[in-house]
N, C-alpha and C positions, 0 to 999 in steps of 0.2 A: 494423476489428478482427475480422472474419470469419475469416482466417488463422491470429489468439490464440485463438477460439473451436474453433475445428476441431481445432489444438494440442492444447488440454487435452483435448477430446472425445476423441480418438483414444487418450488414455490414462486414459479411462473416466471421466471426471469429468462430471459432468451442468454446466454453463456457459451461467449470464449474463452479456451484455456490458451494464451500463447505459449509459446516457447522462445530462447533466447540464449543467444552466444557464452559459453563461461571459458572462465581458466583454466588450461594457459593457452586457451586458442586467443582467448581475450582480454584485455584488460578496462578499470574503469576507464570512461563513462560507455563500455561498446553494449554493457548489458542493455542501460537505461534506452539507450538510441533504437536497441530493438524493441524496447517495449513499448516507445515514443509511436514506430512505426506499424505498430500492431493494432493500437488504439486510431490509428490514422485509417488504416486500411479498414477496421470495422466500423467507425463512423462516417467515411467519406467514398470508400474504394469498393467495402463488399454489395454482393447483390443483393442482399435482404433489405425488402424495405422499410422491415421493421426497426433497422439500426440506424439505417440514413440518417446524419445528421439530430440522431437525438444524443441524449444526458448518457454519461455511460458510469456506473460505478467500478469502481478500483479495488479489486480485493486480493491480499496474499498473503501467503504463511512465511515467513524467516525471511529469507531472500526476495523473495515474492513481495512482502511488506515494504522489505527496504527499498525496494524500486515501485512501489503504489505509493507508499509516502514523498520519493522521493518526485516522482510526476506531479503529484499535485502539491507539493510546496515551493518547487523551484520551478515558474513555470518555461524558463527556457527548453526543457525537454520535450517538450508537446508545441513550443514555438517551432523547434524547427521542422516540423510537418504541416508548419502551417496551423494549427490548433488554440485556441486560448484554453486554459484550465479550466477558467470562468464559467465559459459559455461550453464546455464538452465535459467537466466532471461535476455530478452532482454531488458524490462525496465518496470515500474513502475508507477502506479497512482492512488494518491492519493486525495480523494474529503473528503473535511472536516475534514479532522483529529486531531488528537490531537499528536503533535513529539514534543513536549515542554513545560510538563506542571505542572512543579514545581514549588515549594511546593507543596503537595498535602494538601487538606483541607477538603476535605471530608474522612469521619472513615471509609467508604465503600472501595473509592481508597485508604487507606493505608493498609485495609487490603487483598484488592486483589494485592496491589504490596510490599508489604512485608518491611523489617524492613528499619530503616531510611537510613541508610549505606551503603546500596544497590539500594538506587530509581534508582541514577543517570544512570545506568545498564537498568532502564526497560524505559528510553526514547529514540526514536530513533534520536536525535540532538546527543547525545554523541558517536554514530556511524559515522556520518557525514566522508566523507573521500572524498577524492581529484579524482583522476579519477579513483580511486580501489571501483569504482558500476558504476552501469547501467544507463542510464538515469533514469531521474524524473520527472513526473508533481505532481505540486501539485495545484489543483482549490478548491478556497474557498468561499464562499456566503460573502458581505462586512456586512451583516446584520444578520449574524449569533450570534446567544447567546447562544449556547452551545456551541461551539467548535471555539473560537475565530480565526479570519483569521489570527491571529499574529502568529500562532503556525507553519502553512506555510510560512509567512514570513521570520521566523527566521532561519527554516530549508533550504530554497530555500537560503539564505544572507549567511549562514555557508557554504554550498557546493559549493556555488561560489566562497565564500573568499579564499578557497582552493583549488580550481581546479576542483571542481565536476561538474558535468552536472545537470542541476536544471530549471526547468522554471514553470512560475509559473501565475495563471490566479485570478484575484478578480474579480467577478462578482457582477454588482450591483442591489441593492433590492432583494437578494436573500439569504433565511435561509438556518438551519441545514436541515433538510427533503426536504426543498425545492429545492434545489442542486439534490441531486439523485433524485427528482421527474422527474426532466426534463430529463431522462434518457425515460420516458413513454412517448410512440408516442403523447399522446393528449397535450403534457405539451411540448415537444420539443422546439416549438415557444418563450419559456419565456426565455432559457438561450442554449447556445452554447455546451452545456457539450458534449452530443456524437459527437460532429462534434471536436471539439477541442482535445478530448481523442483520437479520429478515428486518428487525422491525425497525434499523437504526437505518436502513436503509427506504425504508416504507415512509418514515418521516421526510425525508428527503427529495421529492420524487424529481424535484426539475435544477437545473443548474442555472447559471448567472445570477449566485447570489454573492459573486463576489465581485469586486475591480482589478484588473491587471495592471498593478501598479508595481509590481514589482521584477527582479532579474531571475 
């Protein structure tokens, strides 16, 4: 993701890419914990003083998505390092994700999300809350076949029904990998994504525009 880093850097953003535990060294929630502890270490622990304690945006592709939506709707994830969502994410974006995607049918997802009882818990739709988070984007490819566009749909149609802040971009003729591609200078021309993310984020600039009122 050297390509998504350069992306945002060229449009003045200071840009960590973490990294984070998977299957089958892991199972849910060990991803989101390291990513809880990543955003902790860049606004409280690194030595730039340009991160200290500011607003920090959330951005990821597929997987990447489903743990930046799921930080900033469930704010226990960023609680347990000490963090409010509030007052540490100014907003949010998601390309391609997956925040809606029960049943599980694959043996692999049921075993990295755990018993039936508890799915509902590892999707970020069931978080969904009214104007207690940050804003949202969510862009999805129309012609994606991994990670169906309905998944943003649903999410972005829940946070509206309620009051959330949610907006939301389909882009056409464009896939799973093909969406972040256009993040790479030579690809840019095919789809809007860093201009659309640049500016949805530019709107944005400070956080605590919300209350921690919820779990």
């Amino acid at each position: 993701y050297l390509f998504a880093a350069e992306a945002f850097a060229s449009r003045g953003y200071i840009t960590a890419i973490p990294d984070y535990r998977l299957y089958p060294s892991v199972r849910f929630p060990a991803f989101l914990e390291d990513a809880a502890t990543s955003v902790d270490w860049l606004r409280n622990r690194s030595d730039r003083e340009a991160t200290r304690g500011k607003p920090i945006y959330l951005v990821g592709h597929s997987a990447g998505a489903y743990i930046a939506a799921m930080l900033e709707l469930a704010p226990r994830w960023l609680a347990t390092s000490g963090n409010g969502v509030c007052n540490t994410v100014a907003a949010a974006v998601g390309l391609a994700g997956p925040y809606d995607f029960l049943p599980l049918k694959s043996e692999t997802l049921k075993d990295i999300f755990g018993p039936r009882r508890d799915r509902a818990t590892t999707q970020p739709i069931h978080y969904a809350d009214g104007k207690n988070a940050p804003p949202l984007l969510l862009i999805s490819g129309e012609t994606d076949r991994a990670v169906r566009h309905r998944n943003s749909q649903r999410l972005a149609a829940r946070l509206r029904e309620i009051g959330g802040r949610a907006d939301i971009w389909l882009y056409d003729d464009t896939g799973h990998v093909g969406l972040v591609a256009t993040l790479a200078k030579p690809l840019r021309g095919l789809a809007p994504t860093l201009d659309d993310t640049d500016q949805f984020l530019r709107k944005h600039r400070s956080a605590k525009a919300c209350s921690e009122t919820r779990q």
